[in-house]
N, C-alpha and C positions, 0 to 999 in steps of 0.2 A: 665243301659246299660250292655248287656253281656259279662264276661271276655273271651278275647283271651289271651290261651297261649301263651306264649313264651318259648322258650327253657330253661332258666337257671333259680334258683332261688339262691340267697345271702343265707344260713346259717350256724349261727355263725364262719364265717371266710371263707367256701368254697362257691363254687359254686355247686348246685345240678338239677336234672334233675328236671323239673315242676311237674310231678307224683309222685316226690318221698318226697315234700314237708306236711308232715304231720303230726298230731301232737294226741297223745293218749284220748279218751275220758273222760280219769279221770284228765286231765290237769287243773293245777287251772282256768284258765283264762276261760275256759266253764264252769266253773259253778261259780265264781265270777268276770266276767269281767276287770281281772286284766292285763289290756294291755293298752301302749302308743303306737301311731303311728304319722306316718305324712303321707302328701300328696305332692306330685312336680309333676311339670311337667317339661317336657324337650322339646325342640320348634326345629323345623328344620329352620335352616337360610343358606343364599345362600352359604355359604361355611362350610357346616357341619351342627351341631345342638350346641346350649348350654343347659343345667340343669338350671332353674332358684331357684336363691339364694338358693343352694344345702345348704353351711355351717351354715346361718340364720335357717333353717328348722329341720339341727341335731344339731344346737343349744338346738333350741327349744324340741324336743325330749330328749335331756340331762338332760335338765329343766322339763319338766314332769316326765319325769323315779325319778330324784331325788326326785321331791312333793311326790312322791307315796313311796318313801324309796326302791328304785329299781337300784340295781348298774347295772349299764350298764358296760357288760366287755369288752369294746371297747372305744376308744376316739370319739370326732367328728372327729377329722382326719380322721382316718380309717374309720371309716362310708360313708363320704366323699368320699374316693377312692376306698370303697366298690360300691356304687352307679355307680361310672363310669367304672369301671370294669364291673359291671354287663349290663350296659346299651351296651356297646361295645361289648361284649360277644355275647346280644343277637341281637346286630342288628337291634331295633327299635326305630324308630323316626319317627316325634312326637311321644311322650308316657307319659304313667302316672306313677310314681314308687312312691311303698307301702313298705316305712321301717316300721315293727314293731317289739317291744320289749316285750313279754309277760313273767307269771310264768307259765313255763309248771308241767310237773310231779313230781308230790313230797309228799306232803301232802294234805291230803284234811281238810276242816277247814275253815274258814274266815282270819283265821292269814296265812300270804304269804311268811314270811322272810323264810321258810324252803323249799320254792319250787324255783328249778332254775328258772334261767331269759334264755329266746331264744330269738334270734332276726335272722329275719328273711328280706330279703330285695324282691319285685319282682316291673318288672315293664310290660307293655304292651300299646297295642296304647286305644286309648278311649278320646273321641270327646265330645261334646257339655253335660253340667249335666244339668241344667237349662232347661226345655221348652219353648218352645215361641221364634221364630225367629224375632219378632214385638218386641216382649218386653215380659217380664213375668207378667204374672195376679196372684198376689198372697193376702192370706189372712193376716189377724190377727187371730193367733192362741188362742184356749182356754188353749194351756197346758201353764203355765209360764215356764221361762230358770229358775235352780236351784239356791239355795238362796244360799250366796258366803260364809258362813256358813255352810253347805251342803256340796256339793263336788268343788272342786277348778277348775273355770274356764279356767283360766292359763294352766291348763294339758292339751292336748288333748290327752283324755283318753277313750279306751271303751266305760266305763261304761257310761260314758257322753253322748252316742250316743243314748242310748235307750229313753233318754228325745226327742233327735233332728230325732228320730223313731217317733216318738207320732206325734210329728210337723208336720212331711212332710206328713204321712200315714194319718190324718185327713186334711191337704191342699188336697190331691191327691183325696179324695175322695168324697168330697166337688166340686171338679171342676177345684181346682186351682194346678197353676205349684209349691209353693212353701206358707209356711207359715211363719210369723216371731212373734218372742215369744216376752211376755214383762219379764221385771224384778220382781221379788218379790215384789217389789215395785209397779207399775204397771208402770214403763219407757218402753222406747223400748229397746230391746236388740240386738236381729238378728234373722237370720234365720235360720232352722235348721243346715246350715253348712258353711252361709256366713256371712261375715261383711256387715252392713248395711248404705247406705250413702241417707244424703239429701239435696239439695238445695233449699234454700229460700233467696231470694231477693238477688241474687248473692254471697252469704253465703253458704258455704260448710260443713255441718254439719256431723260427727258421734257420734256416742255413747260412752262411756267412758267405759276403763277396767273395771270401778267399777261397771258394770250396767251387771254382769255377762257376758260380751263378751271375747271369745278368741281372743286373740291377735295376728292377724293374717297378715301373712306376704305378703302377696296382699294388706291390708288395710295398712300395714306401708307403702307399697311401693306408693299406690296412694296417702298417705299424701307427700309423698317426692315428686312427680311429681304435684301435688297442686302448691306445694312452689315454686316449680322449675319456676311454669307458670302464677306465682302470684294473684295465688285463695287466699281468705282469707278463712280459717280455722276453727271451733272450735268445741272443743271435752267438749259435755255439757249431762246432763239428758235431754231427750226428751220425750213429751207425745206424747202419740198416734194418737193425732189428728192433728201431725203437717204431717203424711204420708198423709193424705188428704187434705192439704193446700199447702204442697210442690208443688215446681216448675219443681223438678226432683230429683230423686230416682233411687239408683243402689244398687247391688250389691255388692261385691268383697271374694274372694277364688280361692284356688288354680285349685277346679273344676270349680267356676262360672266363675272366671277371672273377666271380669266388664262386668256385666249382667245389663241394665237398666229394671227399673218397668215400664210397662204399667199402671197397676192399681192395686189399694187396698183396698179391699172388694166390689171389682165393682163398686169403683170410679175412675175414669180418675185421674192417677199423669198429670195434664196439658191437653196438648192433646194428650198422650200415648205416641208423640212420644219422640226419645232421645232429650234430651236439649243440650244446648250450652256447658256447661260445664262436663257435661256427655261425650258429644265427643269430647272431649278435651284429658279429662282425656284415654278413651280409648283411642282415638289414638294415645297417646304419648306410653302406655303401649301396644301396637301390634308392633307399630313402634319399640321399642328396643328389645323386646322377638323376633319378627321378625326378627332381623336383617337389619330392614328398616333405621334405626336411632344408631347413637356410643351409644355404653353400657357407656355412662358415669359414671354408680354409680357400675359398675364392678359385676353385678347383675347376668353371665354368663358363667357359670362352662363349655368350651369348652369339647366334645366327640368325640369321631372318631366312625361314623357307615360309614358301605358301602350299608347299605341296607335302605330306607327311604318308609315308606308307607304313604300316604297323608290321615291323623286324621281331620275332620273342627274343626274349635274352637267354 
């Protein structure tokens, strides 16, 4: 989807003009991929908008910058109130905002500890990532997700993204909206950018941190709404052929949100369409990002915009 500007961008502590966000070509991070980011969305609801689980997110970013030996000169505090500054500033809701943390200019080399850390915050409106208004048609990937020996899952890092590049740009070209990788192992993993969920025989299954998945905070938040709605649960290794047995299959990310599978490798999950508990689960999770439903798990970093442009999800 194509970025729309918005007027301000977060760096390192200011606010600057969108044009003027830029960063030298000898930067480490261009030519070693040496950057943590995240992803948020922020939802417009009937009295304003909230950030969803802002603090969860620069958690997590705190936690990959450190994997990577990367100080961040900033708290999540301040990150935190960076984000809502900037969202208010610019006046967009719904929107997507992109904190990252890179080594800019300094030395060039493979060793990083000698080039500064940027970080940099923006956000903008941006709508549906997943294809398929039915459901997504997606493959089983040839490339595997990286071995947890290799580079650490747990970051969401980069350099990480060029494996979950492979993924989607061989799903895309093939046919399909979306691919999902297996493990070194040959388990299932996820998809280039989302957590993976299954049901079978009213059993709610995903895949385990140890099966190279990110740990991601749409996927903690549908296990908490599970519980909430007494799904039973379990987070087990899965072979491959349980995507073609399943009853229902989704998604979850900050892009996908809960994206249900139609099919996998041009097999019907079911009858393609969403199952019982797939709509469950979405609509408790629209229902409180909406504003349709109490934020009971406090999941909602309130904003003051006066300007709201209507993004679909």
């Amino acid at each position: 989807m194509p970025i729309t500007p918005t007027k301000h961008i977060w760096h390192n502590g200011n606010l600057i003009a969108w044009e003027q966000a830029n960063i030298h070509v000898m930067s480490h991070v261009v030519h070693y991929g040496s950057s943590v980011f995240e992803g948020i969305r922020c939802y417009t609801q009937p009295n304003g908008a909230g950030i969803f689980r802002l603090a969860e997110h620069m958690q997590r970013l705190a936690d990959s910058a450190k994997i990577y030996r990367m100080p961040l000169p900033y708290s999540v505090e301040q990150l935190c109130s960076a984000v809502v500054d900037l969202v208010e500033a610019n006046e967009v809701a719904p929107c997507y905002i992109r904190p990252i943390a890179f080594r800019g200019y300094g030395e060039i080399g493979v060793n990083p500890l000698k080039s500064p850390v940027d970080v940099y915050i923006a956000n903008f409106p941006w709508g549906k990532y997943v294809p398929g208004n039915d459901g997504a048609d997606v493959c089983v990937s040839s490339w595997n997700r990286l071995a947890p020996n290799t580079m650490p899952s747990l970051a969401k890092a980069g350099a990480n993204y060029m494996n979950s590049q492979l993924i989607r740009m061989e799903a895309e070209v093939n046919g399909y909206s979306e691919g999902i990788a297996l493990d070194v192992n040959g388990y299932l993993s996820e998809g280039s950018g989302e957590n993976l969920f299954l049901v079978r025989n009213g059993v709610l299954y995903t895949t385990p941190l140890a099966n190279s998945v990110l740990s991601g905070i749409t996927r903690s938040s549908v296990l908490t709404l599970a519980k909430h709605l007494g799904i039973e649960v379990v987070e087990q290794a899965l072979p491959r052929e349980m995507l073609y047995i399943a009853d229902e299959a989704f998604f979850t990310g900050t892009a996908a949100e809960v994206t249900h599978l139609r099919s996998v490798d041009r097999i019907l999950v079911a009858d393609g369409k969403m199952g019982p508990i797939t709509s469950a689960l979405h609509k408790a999770f629209f229902d409180i990002v909406n504003g349709l439903a109490p934020d009971r798990y406090n999941w909602l970093t309130p904003v003051k915009v006066r300007v709201a442009e209507n993004v679909g999800a």
